[in-house]
C-alpha positions in Angstrom: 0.0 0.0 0.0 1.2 3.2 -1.0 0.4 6.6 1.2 0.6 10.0 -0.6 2.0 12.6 2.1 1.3 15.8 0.8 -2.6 16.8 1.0 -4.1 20.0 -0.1 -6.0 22.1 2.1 -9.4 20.5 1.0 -8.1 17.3 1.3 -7.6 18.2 5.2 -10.7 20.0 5.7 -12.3 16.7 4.2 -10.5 15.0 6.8 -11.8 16.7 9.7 -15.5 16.8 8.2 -15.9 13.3 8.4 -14.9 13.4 12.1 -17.2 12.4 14.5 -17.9 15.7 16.2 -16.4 14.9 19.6 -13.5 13.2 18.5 -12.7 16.7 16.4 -13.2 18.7 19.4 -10.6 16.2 21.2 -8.6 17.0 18.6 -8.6 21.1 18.7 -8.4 21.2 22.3 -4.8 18.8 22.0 -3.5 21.0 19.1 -4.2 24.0 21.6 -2.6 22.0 24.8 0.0 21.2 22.2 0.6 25.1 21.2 1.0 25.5 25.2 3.5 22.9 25.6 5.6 24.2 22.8 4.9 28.0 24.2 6.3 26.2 27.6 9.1 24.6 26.7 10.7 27.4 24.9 10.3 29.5 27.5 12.0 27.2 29.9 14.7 27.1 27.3 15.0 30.7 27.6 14.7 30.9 31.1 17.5 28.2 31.5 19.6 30.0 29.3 19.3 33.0 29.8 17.3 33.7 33.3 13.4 34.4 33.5 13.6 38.3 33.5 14.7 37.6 29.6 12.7 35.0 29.0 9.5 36.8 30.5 10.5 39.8 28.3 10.5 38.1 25.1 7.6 36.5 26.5 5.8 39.1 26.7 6.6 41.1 23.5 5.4 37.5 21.4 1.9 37.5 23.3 1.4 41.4 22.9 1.8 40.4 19.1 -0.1 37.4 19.2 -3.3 39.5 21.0 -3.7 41.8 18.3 -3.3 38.9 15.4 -5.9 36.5 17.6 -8.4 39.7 18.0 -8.2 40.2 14.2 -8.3 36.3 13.3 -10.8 35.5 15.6 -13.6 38.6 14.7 -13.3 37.1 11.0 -13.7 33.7 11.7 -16.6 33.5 14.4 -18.1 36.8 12.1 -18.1 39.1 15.4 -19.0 42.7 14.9 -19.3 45.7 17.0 -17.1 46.9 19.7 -19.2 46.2 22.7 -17.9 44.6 26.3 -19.9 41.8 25.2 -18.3 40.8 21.2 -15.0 41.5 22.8 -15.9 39.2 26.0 -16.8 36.7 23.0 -13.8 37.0 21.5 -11.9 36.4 24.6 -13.6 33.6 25.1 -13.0 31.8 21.8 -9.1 32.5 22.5 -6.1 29.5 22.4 -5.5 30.8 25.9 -9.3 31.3 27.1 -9.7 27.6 25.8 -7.1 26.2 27.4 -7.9 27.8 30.7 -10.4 24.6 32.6 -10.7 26.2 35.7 -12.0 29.9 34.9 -14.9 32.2 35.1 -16.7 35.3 33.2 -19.0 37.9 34.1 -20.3 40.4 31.4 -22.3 43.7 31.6 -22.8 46.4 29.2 -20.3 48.2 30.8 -17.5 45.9 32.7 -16.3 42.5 31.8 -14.5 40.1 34.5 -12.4 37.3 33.5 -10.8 35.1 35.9 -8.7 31.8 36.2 -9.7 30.0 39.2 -6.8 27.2 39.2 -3.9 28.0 36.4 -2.6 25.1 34.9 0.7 26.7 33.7 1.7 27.7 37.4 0.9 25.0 39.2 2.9 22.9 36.9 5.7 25.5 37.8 5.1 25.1 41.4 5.5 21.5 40.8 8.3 21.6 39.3 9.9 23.7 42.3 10.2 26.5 39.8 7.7 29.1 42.1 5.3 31.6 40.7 5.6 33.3 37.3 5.6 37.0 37.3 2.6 37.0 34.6 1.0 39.9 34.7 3.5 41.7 32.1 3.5 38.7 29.3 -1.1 38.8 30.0 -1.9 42.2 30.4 0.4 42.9 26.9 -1.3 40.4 25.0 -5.0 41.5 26.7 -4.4 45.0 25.9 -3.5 44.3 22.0 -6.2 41.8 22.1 -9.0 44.5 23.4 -7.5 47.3 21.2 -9.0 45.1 18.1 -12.2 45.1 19.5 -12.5 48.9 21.2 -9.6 51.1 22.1 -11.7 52.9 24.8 -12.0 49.5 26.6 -9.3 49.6 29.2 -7.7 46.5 30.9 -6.7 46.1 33.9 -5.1 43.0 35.8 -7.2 43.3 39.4 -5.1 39.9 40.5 -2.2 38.5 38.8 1.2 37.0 40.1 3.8 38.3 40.8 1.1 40.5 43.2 -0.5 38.7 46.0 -4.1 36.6 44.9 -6.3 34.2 47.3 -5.9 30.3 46.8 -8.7 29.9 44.3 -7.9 33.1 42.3 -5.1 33.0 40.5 -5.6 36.1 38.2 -8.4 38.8 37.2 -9.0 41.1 35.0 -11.3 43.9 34.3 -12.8 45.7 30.9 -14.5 48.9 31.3 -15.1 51.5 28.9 -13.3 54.2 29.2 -15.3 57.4 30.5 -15.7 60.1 28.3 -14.0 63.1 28.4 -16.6 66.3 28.3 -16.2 68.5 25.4 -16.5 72.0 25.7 
């Protein structure tokens, strides 16, 4: 039997049609774990190399990239429009790191969104490996701010929770989206 190894695009997306609907969501949410492991592992490379303040720098300036190309990607494919707490609460929620997050929670008004990681995979795993705490708040509140600037650049972010600062046992991080108050004219 002979296998041809090169497929073209509709080949693959034939592939994936004929999946049984679970086993394709099995298979999105391991390709996103998989972008986390890889996202992991070369920042521990970093980091071993070259210490964690560098590492967590180039950290960051990737994911402040990566927020504004996710917001753009992401309004195209689901078809969200407007510029409302709400689309961009959406939006967040359809994100490779919103998706990977098990443990999290959301609250959404017409003025103020809240989103929250409960239990954080990513540091635990550090803590486990008796590599303590990441100082995240940098590398997320980049990648959030690009992110929300897609949707609405009077949306401000603001991490109300987030290592390295202090946060309860079943809070890891939180952060807020309010729209900016108008100035008065005049």
């Amino acid at each position: 039997m002979v296998f041809e190894m090169t497929q073209a695009p509709h080949q693959d997306r034939k592939l994936l049609e004929d999946m049984p609907k679970d086993r394709l969501i099995d298979l999105f949410l391991l390709h996103i774990r998989n972008l986390w492991r890889v996202d992991g592992l070369y920042f521990l490379g970093i980091e071993k190399k070259f210490g964690t303040t560098a590492a967590a720098e180039i950290d960051a300036e990737c994911w402040q990239l990566m927020g504004k190309f996710e917001a753009r990607e992401l309004k195209k494919a689901l078809g969200i429009e407007g510029d409302s707490i709400a689309s961009l609460m959406y939006g967040l929620q359809n994100t490779s790191w919103s998706l990977d997050q098990r443990d999290k929670e959301t609250e959404v008004t017409a003025t103020k969104g809240v989103y929250r990681v409960t239990q954080c995979r990513t540091q635990l795993t550090r803590i486990n490996k008796k590599l303590g705490e990441f100082p995240c708040k940098n590398v997320r509140l980049g990648y959030l701010k690009s992110f929300t600037k897609e949707f609405n650049s009077n949306i401000e972010v603001k991490a109300t929770i987030c290592p390295p600062g202090r946060h309860p046992p079943d809070v890891w991080c939180e952060w807020e989206f309010t729209l900016k108050s108008k100035e008065p004219t005049g």
